[in-house]
Residue, then its C-alpha position, 0 to 999 in steps of 0.5 A: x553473509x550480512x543481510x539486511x533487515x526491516x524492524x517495524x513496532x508499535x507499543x504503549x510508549x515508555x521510558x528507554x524503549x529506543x536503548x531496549x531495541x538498539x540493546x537487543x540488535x548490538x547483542x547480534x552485531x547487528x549495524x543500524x542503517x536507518x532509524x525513526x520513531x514517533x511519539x503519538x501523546x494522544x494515544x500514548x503509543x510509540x512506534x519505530x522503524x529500523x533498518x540493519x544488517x546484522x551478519x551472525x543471524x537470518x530471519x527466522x531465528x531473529x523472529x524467534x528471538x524477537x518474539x520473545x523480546x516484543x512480548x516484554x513490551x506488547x508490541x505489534x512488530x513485524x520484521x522483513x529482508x530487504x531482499x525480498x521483494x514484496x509478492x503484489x498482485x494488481x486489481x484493474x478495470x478499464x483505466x490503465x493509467x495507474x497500471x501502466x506507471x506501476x508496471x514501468x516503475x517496477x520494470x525500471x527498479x525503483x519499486x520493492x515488488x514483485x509483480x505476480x498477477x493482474x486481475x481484471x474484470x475487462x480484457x483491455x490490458x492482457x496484451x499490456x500484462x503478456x507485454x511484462x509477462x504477467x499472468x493476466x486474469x479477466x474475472x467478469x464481475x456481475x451483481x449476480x456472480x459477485x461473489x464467484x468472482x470474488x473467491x477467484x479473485x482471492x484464490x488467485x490472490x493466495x496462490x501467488x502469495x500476494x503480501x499487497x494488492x493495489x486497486x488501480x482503478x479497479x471499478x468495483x467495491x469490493x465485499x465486506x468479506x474480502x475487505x477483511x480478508x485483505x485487511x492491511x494489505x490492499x492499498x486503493x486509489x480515489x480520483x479526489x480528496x476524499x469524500x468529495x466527489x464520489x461516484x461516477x464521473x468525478x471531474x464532470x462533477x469537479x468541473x461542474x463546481x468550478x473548483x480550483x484544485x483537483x486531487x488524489x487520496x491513496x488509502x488502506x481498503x476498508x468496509x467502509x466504502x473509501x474511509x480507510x486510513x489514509x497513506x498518500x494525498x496530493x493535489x494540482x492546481x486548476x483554472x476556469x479555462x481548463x476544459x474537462x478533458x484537462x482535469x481529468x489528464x491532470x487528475x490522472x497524473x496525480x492518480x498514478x503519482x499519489x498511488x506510487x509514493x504509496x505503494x513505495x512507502x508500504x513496501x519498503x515497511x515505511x507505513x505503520x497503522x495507528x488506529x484509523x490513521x497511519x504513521x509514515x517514515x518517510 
């Protein structure tokens, strides 16, 4: 049966890396269904996207071969089916309203996850979650429990096998421990071009200059507090008439939008790390 297959690699750029890695896939009968690479001059690193389907071999012994081949090059490569789904769980607080569009997303077919719990420190969305049936976890997080919550909270997190964990308005900074647990996997959303506007209440705050665009950054989590590599930014305009209740319903469209283009390119392998920045095949 002919599958198809996601090949994704970085490694210092050469002379006739795209003819090594479309020579190494015609050797299996494999079909290139979709292709990009990039040449970063300022790093001298190259980095590839493949797409193909290939009949004569699976998985593991693709990785196996693959293996040995990357090492050739010093690649970082990674390589996934399409078929599977990748395994999500979703972090949230009390503003649903990145939630709420990743669940309908999900449910209507148009995101490659696959939804394996939701955790909470608040009650508010469990009959939301039962409404998918989601597992839902409400984990109360205190200064003082923190890191009791914290180890719950991974535990749940590798006991579904989660691959991504999406911080939709999940209000809690998490510990430089678990930042680096989840380092590469865990996508976060910002209510701004980030660093504006930090802290609480940021369309108050943006109100309050005056500004005349709001916008929303998803990026990679990171110990650094809202300083990971960027994935996704996006913007809406604003005008002097615009109330705070308008800002902030405007804002929030933007949140969920510039979360779910993000979440879309990381599971469908489209995001690829270059140092503090990220290479994306749109």
């Amino acid at each position: 049966m002919t599958e198809s297959y996601i090949l994704t690699l970085s490694c210092p750029d050469r002379l006739g890396l795209v003819h090594a890695v479309s020579g190494f896939l015609l050797e299996r009968d494999a079909n290139i269904e979709e292709a990009a690479q990039y040449n970063d001059k300022a790093t001298g690193l190259f980095f590839m996207r493949v797409q193909f389907a290939c009949e004569h071999s699976n998985l593991d012994t693709l990785k196996g071969e693959l293996s040995a081949f990357a090492d050739t090059y010093k690649m970082h490569w990674g390589l996934h089916a399409t078929s599977m789904p990748m395994k999500t769980a979703i972090m949230v607080s009390k503003e649903g309203h990145c939630l709420n569009d990743l669940l309908f997303r999900w449910k209507s077919g148009l995101l490659p996850i696959d939804i394996r719990a939701i955790i909470s420190n608040h009650r508010e969305f469990y009959q939301l979650a039962a409404s998918y049936n989601i597992p839902f976890h409400h984990i109360p997080v205190t200064a003082a429990t923190k890191a009791q919550a914290e180890a719950r909270q991974f535990e749940i997190i590798q006991a579904e096998g989660a691959e991504l964990v999406v911080l939709a308005r999940y209000m809690q900074v998490l510990s430089d421990d678990l930042c680096k647990k989840l380092a590469g996997r865990a996508i976060n959303i910002h209510h701004s071009f980030l660093p504006s506007f930090k802290g609480a209440k940021p369309y108050y705050q943006a109100h309050d200059r005056g500004v005349k665009l709001i916008g929303a950054t998803a990026h990679y989590v990171t110990a650094d507090l809202d300083e990971g590599p960027i994935i996704e930014q996006d913007v809406a305009r604003a005008i002097h008439s615009d109330t705070v209740e308008d800002l902030t319903a405007r804002g929030r469209d933007t949140e969920s939008q510039v979360l779910a283009r993000a979440v879309k390119w990381h599971s469908e392998h489209r995001v690829l790390m270059n140092g503090h920045k990220t290479v994306i095949f749109r």
